[in-house]
N, C-alpha and C positions, 0 to 999 in steps of 0.2 A: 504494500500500500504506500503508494506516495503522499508526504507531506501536504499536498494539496488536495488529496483522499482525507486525508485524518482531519483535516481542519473542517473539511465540507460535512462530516462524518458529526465529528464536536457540535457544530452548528444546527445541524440538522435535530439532534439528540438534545439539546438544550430547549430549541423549539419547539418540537414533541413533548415532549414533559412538561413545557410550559402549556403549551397546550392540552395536555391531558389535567394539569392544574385548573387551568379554564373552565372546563369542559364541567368539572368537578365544584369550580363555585358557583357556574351558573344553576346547576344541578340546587344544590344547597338555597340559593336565591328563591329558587322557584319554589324550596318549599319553605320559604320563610324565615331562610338565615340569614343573618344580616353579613354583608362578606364585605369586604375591603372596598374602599371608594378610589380606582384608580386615578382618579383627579388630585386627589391628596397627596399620591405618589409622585406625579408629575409637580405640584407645589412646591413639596417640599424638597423634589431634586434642581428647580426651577430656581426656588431662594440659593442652595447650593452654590449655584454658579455666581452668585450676590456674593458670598460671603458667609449667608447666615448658614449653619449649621440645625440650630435646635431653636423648636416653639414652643411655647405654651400650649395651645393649641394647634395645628395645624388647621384648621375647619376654620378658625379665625384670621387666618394670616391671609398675607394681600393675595388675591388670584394673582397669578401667572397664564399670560397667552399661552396658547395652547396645552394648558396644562394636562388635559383630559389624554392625546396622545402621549405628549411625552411621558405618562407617567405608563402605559402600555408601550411604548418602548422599553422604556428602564427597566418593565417586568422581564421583557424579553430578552434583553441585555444581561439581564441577571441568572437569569435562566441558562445562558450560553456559558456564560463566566463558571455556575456551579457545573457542566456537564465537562468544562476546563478541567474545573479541579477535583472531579470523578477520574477524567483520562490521565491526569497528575499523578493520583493517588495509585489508578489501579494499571497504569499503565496502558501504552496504545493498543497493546495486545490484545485488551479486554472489550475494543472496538469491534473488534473479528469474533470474539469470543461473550461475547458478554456473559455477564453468571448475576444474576438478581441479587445476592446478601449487600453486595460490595454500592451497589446505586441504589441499595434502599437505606443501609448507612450513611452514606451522604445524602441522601433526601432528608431524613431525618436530623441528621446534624445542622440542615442550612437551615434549621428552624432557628438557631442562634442570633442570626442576622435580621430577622425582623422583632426580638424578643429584648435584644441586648445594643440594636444600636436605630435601628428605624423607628419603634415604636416611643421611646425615650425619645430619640430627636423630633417626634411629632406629638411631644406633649403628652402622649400615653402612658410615661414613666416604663422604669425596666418590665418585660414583664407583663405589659398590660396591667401593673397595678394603678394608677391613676384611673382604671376605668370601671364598672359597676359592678364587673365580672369578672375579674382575673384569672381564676383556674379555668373556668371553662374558654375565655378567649385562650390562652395558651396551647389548652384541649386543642381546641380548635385547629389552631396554628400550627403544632403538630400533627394531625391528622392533616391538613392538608400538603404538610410538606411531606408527611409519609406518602401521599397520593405522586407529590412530585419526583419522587425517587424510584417509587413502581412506575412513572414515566420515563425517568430515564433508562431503565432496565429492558421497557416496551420499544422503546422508540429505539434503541440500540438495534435490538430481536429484527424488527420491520428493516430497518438500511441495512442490515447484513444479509436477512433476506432477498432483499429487492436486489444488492448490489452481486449477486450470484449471479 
């Protein structure tokens, strides 16, 4: 596999996942869970480029143009970044080969990242504790990055498939 196989491969796998992520809080939406406002994502990567780091609120802080995308790109972006450091971890081999423990560990572990540094910088405190619910928002957040990791695991399965 050439270098520009592996990367296409990455990208592809991070998108997959992200997208079985999707897939998974539209699900949840529908039946009444409250899930993530990508527009806040986008704000508060928006203020980023400002300077500012952390809010009090994010829902309060000044909109940003276009924030509604940018903030479903950065999902994306992020998505590709964790399928990065899946292929880091578990080596490119496991492009060819994939084995599900090893992308459901890292799915599971990228929960850190919106627990300990996103949700803190948008006013949620670590944790989701600043908000009404905190076990279960974390519940939450786990289960859906468990969902992301059995994406990456899928989405590997499908492009080694197809690339036969």
């Amino acid at each position: 596999m050439t270098l520009i196989e592996e990367i296409v491969r990455v990208v592809l796998i991070g998108c997959g996942a992200t997208l079985l992520m999707d897939i998974w809080l539209m699900f949840l939406k529908r039946i009444g869970v409250q899930t993530m406002n990508f527009a806040f994502i986008g704000r508060w990567v928006g203020h980023l480029f400002h300077g500012r780091i952390a809010h009090a609120a994010i829902g309060k802080a000044s909109p940003i143009a276009y924030e509604t995308p940018l903030g479903w790109v950065t999902h994306y972006v992020v998505g590709i970044a964790f399928a990065c450091l899946l292929t880091g971890i578990a080596g490119v081999a496991w492009l060819a080969a994939p084995s599900p423990g090893i992308a459901l560990l890292v799915g599971v572990c990228t929960v850190a990242f919106p627990l300990l540094v996103m949700q803190p910088a948008m006013g949620l405190g670590v944790a989701a504790s600043r908000t009404a619910t905190p076990i279960r928002n974390c519940i939450r957040s786990l289960i859906n990055h468990s969902v992301f990791g059995l994406g990456l695991f899928l989405s590997a399965v499908v492009i080694e498939q197809v690339s036969r």
